[in-house]
N, C-alpha and C positions, 0 to 999 in steps of 0.2 A: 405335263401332258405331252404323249409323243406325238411329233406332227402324222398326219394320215399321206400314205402313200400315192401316187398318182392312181393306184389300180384302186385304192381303197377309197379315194374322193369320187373316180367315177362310176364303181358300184352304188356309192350313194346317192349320185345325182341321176343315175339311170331310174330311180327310185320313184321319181318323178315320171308320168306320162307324158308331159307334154316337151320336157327332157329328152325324155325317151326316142321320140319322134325326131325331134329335130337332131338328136345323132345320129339318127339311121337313116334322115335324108341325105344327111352329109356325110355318112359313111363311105362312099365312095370316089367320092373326091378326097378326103383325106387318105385314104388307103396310095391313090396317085399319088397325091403331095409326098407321102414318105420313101414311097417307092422312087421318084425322082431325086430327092434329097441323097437314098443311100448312093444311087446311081453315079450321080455327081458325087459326092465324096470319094463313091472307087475308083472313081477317075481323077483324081486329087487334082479336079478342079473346081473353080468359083465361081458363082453368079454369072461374076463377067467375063467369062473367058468362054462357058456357054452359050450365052447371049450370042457372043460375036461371032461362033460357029455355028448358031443359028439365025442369024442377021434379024435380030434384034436388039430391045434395049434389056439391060437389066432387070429394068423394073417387072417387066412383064417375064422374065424368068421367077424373081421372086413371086409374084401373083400366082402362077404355075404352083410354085414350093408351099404357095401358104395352103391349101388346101380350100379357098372359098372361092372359087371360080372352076369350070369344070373346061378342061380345053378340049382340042377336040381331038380329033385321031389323028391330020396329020401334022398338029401341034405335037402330038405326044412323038410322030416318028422324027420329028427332025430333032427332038431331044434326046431320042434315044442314038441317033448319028453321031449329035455333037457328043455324047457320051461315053462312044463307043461299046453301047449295047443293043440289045434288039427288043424291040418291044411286042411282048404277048400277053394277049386278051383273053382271060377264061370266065366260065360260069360255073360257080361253085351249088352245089348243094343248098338251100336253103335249108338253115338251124331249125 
């Protein structure tokens, strides 16, 4: 049997209502979380190298990356300083 794809496991589990929900409350805090992550990687930097040009710890940069805490805006701009990008805010359409 071939394993099922990331896309094809969460088709399945959207499948589910109460699933459903709970990814669409966290859908935008993950959306952050990646956006952050690629951010930092174009900047081919690390957790900690981040952190330290945002005077903090690590830790709380990872919490930032994980997607299960929602920061605030001007958490998101000192991230986007140490990153050397700009941070913009838009409202899409609803599906």
């Amino acid at each position: 049997m071939t394993p099922k794809t990331m896309d094809q496991k969460k088709a399945e589990l959207l499948q589910d209502p109460a699933f459903r929900q709970a990814y669409e409350d966290r859908e935008a805090a993950f959306a952050v979380a990646v956006a952050a992550i690629q951010a930092r990687k174009n900047a081919g930097m690390t957790q900690a190298e981040i952190a330290q040009r945002m005077h903090t710890t690590q830790s709380a940069v990872a919490r930032l990356e994980s997607g299960k805490s929602v920061p605030t805006l001007p958490t998101l701009e000192k991230y986007a300083r140490a990153t050397g990008t700009r941070l913009r805010v838009s409202f899409d359409p609803a599906c």
